[in-house]
N, C-alpha and C positions, 0 to 999 in steps of 0.2 A: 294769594293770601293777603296782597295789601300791606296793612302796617301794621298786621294783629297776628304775627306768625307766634307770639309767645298765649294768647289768648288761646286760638287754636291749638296750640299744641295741650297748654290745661284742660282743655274739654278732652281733648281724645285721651288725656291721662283718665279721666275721669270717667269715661265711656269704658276703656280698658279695664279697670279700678271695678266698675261694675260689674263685668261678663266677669270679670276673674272671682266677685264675691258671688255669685249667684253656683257657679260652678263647682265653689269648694263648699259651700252651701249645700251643695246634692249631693257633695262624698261623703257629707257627714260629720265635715268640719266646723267649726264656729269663725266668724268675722269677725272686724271693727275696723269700720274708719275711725282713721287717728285725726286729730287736731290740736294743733298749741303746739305744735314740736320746735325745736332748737333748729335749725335747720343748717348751720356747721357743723353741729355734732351728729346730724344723720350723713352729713358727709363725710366727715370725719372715719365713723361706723363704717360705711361701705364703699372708702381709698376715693370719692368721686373729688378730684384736684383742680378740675378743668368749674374754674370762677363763673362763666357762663352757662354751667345746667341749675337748674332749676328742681327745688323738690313740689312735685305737683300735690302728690296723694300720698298717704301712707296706709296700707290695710295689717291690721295682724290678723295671721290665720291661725288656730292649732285647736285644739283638741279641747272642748269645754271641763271643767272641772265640775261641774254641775249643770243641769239640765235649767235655761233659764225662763223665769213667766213668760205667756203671752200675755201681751199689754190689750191683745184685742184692736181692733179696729176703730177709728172714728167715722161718725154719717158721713157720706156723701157731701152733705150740707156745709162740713167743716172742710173740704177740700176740693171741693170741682164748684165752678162758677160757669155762668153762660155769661158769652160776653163779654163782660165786666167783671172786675175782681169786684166782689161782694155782694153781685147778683147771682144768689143761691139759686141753686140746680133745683 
């Protein structure tokens, strides 16, 4: 891993983080990644003591209160590139 073992380990938080929301996604549950969080007090929250972990990701999962829009999709045009970032597909 070199000198990036805290790098790597973010990505497979986030790899994880993914398969976990696509999953509960298919039970029927609702997501969110979080962001901005206080990140003592999610330690705080969940007894984690030990000064060298790391909060990678945070997902909430539960039960939607309301069924929410599709925002619908953007073209192609506005996210895939050949090549070059801004040589449109």
């Amino acid at each position: 891993m070199g000198d990036k073992p805290r790098e790597y380990g973010i990505k497979d938080a986030m790899i994880a983080a993914t398969h976990l929301v696509l999953d509960e996604e298919s039970l029927g549950l609702s997501t969110c990644f979080m962001n901005g969080w206080a990140e003592d007090k999610i330690k705080e929250v969940i007894g984690a003591t030990d000064s060298d972990l790391a909060i990678a990701v945070l997902v909430a999962v539960g039960y939607a209160k309301e069924c929410r829009k599709n925002p619908g999709r953007l073209p192609l045009s506005a996210n895939v590139f050949v090549e070059n970032i801004g040589q449109l597909y």
